[in-house]
N, C-alpha and C positions, 0 to 999 in steps of 0.2 A: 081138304081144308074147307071149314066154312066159308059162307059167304062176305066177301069182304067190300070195303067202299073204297071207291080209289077216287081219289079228286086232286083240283089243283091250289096250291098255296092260296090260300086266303088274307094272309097280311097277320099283324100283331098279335092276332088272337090263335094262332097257330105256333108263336113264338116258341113260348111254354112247353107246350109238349113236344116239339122237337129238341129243344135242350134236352127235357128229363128223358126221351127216349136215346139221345146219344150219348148220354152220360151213362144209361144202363148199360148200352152198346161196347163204348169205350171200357169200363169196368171189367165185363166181362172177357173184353177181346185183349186187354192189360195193352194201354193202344197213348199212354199217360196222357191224358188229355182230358180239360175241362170246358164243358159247354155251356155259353150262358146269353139266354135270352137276347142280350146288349149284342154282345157277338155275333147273334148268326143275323142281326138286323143291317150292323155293317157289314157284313159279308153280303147278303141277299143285295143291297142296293148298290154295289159296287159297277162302276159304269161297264157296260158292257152284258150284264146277267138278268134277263128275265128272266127272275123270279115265278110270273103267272104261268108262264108256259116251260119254263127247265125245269121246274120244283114238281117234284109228283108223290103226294103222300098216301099208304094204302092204312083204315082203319077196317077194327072187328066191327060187329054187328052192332055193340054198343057204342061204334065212334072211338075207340079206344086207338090211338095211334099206334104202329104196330113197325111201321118201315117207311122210309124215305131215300129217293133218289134224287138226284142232281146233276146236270150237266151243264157244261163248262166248256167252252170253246173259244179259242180268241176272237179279236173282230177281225183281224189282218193275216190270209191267207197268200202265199206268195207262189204256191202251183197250183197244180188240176186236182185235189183234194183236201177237203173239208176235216180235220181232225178237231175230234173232240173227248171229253175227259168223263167218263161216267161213275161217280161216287153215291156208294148205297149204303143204310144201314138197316139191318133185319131185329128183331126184339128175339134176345137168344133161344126162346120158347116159341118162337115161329119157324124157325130157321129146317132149313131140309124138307120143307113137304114140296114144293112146287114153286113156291113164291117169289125166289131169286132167280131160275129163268121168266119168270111171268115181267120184271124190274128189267132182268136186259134185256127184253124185248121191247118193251116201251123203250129204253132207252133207243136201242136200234131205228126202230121206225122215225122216234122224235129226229136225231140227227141224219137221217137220210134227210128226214123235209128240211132240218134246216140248208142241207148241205145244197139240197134243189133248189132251195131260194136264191144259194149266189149262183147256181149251174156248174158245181163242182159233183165229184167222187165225195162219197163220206167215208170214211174212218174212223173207229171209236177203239178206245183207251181204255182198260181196267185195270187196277194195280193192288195188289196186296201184301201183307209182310210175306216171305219165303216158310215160314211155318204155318202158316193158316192152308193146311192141306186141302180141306176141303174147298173153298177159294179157288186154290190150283187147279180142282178136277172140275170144281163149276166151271170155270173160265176155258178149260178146256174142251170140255164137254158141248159148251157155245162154239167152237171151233176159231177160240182165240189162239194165239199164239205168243209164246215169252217174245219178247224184243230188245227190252234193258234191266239193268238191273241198276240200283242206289241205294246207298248206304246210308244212313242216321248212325250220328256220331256223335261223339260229347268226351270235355274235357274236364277236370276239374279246376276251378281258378285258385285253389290252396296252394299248387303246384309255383315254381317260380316262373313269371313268363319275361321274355327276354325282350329290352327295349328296340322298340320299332328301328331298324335304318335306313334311312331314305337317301335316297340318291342324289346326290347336287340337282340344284336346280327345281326339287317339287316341295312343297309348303305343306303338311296337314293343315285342314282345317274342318269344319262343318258346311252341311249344307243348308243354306236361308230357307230351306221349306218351300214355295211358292214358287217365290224370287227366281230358285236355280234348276225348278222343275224341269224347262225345257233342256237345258245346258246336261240335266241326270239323263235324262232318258234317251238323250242321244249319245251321253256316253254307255248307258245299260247297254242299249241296242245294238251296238258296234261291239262290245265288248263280247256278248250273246250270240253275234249271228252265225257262229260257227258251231254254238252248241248242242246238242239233239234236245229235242221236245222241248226245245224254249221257241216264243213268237216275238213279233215287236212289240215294245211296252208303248201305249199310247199316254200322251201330257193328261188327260184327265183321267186316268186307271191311277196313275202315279201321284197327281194330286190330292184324288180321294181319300185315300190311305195318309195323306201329310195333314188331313183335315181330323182324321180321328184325334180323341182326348189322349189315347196312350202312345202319340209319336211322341218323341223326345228329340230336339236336332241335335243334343250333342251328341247322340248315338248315329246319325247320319251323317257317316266321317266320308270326306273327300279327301283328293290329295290332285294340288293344280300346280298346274306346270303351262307355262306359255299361254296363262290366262284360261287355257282349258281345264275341263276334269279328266285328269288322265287317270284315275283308278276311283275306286268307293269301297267302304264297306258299311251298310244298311245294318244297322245291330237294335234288337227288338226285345222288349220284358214287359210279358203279358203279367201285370199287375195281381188280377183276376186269376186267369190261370194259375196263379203262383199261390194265392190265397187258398184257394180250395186244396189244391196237391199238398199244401204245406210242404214248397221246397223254394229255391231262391236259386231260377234259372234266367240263362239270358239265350239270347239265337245270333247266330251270327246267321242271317236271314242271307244276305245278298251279299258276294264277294267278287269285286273285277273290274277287267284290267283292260284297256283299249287295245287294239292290236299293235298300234306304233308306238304304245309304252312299257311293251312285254318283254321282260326276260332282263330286266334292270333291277327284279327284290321287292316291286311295289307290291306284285298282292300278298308278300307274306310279310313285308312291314305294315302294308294296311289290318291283317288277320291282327298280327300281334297287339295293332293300336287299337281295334278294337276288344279282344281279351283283357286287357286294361281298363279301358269304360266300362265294359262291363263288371268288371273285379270293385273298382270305383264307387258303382251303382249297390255295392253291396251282394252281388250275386255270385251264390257258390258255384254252379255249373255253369259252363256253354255246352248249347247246340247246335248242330247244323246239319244240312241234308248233301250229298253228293251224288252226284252220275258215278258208279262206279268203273266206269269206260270212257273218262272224261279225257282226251288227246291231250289237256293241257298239265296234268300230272297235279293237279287239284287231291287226290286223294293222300296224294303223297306229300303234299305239302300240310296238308289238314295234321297226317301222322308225325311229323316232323316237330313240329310244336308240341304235341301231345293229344291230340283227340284219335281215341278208340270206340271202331263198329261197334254199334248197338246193338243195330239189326239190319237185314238187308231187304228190302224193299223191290219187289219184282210188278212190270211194266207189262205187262200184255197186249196184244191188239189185233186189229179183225178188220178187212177191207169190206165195206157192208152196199156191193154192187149187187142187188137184189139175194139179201141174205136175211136172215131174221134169225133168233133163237126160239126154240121150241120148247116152252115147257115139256117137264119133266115126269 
């Protein structure tokens, strides 16, 4: 491979070519997703993500951006290691010579230092669709290992969906945005803490996101009971996204349930009343992502209503206690 530049995110002017280089990426990899400039700006600034030091872009000789990596790690760790999430994308005429073990290895070292910063173990994370073979034998190759697997699903909202029923006693409504920020995220987290690969949501990660132009609250449905939020469902329609795919989707983004108010029908009346807002909003499809090994029978509720596997989505991972990947 020729000589290449490898540096670290620069700010705005770096925007551009990372959209148009994962738009190629996406395209080719059939991964349906649009990238745009706006987008990866609220992503990068989202609290908790340095950008200057997790962003690592490699260009050719002419500067031509060619691959980017990213890492991602919570701020709130609760054992003796440091787990983090390493997401890459290669320009499909780059791909195979060397240059994705040269990525996980940067990534490797980066999260050992961060993980030495708090005095934990690190651990990193790679995830691909279950068909992207090569993926598999790269990851493997790094002396990753499969860990989970997760489903992408989708439903059509043509279909008839069946009115929400709620339990005596809990009220649907929305969430005030700001207002009920704290009141969410300590329901999120209670709800979550027994889930694999989920961390604590912290009030300013949650608020950010309630800050962007494309939140909607009537799409951030609660359901209160004893003045609490005893369940949610977070339902999301990338505007943008929708524009460029020329398709009219919605996400059932975030679904759940507190522990003392499980097994009463809230999250599959909450599911249903969100399928609705989204039917409402004009949108033909829902999506949404699952732990396919989720103990609380999440998949099977998702199937129940009608949402069918897309694709299946495979979790890798690697304890990186003086380890590195070696190119190739």
């Amino acid at each position: 491979m020729n000589t290449l530049i490898v540096r670290s995110y620069v700010g705005e002017t770096d925007l551009e070519p990372i959209a148009h280089l994962l738009n190629i990426c996406a395209k080719f990899d059939r991964s349906d997703r649009y990238h745009s400039a706006s987008g990866l700006s609220a992503e990068y600034a989202e609290p908790g993500f340095d950008a200057a030091r997790n962003l690592r872009l490699w260009a050719d000789a002419e500067g031509k951006l060619i691959a980017i990596a990213s890492l991602w790690l919570p701020e709130v760790s609760e054992n003796l290691e440091a787990s983090g999430w390493l997401m890459f994308h290669v320009h499909p005429t780059q791909r195979d010579h060397g240059l994705e073990f040269d990525i996980i290895a940067w990534g490797e070292v980066r999260m050992q230092a961060l993980a030495a910063e708090r005095g934990l173990f690190a651990k990193l994370y790679l995830a691909c669709r279950d068909d992207q073979v090569d993926r598999v034998a790269l990851y493997e190759a790094c002396g990753y290992e499969l860990e989970r697997r997760s489903l992408r699903m989708a439903r059509s909202l043509s279909e008839p969906i069946a009115e929400p029923q709620f339990p005596n006693g809990f009220t649907l409504s929305h969430s005030r945005g700001a207002e009920d920020a704290a009141a969410w995220v300590e329901a999120h987290n209670e709800s979550f803490s027994d889930h694999w690969g989920t961390y604590p949501m912290t009030i300013a990660e949650h608020s950010y996101w309630l800050s962007q132009p494309d939140y909607l609250p009537e799409l951030d449905l609660v359901a209160i009971a004893d003045g609490k939020v005893a369940a949610f469902c977070f339902c999301h329609i990338d505007l943008e996204d929708n524009q460029h795919r020329h398709c009219l989707e919605g996400w059932i983004n975030i679904l759940g349930t507190r522990r003392s108010f499980r097994r009463q029908g809230l999250g599959r009346a909450m599911l249903l009343a969100g399928l609705r807002k989204l039917k409402a909003k004009g949108m033909e499809t829902a999506r949404l992502g699952v732990d396919a090994e989720n103990a609380h029978g999440a998949q099977a509720l998702y199937e129940s209503v009608g949402f069918r596997q897309l694709h299946v989505k495979l979790s890798f991972t690697k304890s990186l206690r003086d380890s590195n990947c070696q190119g190739g």
